[in-house]
TORKOL-4160 file (C-alpha; in steps of 0.2 Angstrom, whole numbers, padded with zeros to 4 digits, m for minus):
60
<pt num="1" X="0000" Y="0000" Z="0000"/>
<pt num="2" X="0010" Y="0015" Z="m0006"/>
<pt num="3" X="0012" Y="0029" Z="0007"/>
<pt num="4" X="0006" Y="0048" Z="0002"/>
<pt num="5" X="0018" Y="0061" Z="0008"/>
<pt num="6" X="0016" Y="0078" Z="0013"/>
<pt num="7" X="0017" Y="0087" Z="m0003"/>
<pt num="8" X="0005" Y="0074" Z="m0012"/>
<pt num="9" X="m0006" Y="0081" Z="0001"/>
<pt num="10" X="m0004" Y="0096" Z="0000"/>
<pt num="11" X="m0006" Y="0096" Z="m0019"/>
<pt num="12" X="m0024" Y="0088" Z="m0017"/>
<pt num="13" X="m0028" Y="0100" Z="m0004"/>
<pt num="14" X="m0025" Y="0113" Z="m0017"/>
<pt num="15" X="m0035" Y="0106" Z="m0030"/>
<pt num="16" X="m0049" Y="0102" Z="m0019"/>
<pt num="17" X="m0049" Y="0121" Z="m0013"/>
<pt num="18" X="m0047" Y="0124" Z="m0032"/>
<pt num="19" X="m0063" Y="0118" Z="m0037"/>
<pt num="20" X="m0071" Y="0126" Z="m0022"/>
<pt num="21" X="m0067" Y="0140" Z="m0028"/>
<pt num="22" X="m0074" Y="0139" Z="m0045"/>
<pt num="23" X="m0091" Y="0133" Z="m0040"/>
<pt num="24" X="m0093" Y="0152" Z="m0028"/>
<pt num="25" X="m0087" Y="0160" Z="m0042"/>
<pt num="26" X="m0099" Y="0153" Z="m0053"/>
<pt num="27" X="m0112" Y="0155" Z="m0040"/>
<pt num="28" X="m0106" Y="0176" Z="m0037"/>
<pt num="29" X="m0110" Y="0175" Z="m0058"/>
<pt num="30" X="m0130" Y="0173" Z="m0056"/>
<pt num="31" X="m0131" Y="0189" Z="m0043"/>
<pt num="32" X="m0132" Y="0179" Z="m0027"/>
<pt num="33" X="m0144" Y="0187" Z="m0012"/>
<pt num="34" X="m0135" Y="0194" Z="0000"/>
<pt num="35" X="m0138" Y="0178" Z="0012"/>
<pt num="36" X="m0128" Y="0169" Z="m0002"/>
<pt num="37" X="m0114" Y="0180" Z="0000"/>
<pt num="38" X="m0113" Y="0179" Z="0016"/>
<pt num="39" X="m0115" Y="0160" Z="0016"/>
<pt num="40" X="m0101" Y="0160" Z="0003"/>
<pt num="41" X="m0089" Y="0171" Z="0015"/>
<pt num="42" X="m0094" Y="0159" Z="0029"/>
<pt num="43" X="m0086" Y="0145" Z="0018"/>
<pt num="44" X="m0072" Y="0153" Z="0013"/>
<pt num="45" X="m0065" Y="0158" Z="0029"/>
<pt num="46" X="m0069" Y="0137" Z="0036"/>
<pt num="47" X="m0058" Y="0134" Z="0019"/>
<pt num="48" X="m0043" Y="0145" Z="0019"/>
<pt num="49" X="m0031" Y="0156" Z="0030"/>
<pt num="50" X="m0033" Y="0169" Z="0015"/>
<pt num="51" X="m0050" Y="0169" Z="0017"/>
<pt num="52" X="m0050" Y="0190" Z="0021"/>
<pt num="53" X="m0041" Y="0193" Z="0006"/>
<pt num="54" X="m0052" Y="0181" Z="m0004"/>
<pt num="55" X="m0067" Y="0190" Z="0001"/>
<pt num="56" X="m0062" Y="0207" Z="m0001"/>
<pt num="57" X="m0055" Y="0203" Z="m0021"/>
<pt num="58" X="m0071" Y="0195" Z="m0025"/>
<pt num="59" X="m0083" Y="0208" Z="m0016"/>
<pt num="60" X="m0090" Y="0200" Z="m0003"/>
């Protein structure tokens, strides 16, 4: 059973938060409520350190 070190994990980690992130920016693409957006911020800041940053590029 082969062993998955650090930087494979960190590489799926990556792309996971990668495709996160595209599905809220296709979400922020169809004018979300504001209740969206704030569920959206929620998220990012569970997902990321940068989440502050994140948020305040996109708009939120």
């Amino acid at each position: 059973m082969p062993v998955i070190n650090e930087r494979h994990k960190e590489l799926k980690r990556r792309r996971h938060r990668k495709k996160v992130y595209a599905k809220f920016k296709a979400t922020l693409a169809k004018n979300p409520t504001n209740d969206e957006r704030r569920k959206i911020a929620d998220k990012l800041r569970k997902l990321t350190p940068a989440a502050e940053e994140l948020i305040e590029r996109w708009g939120l």
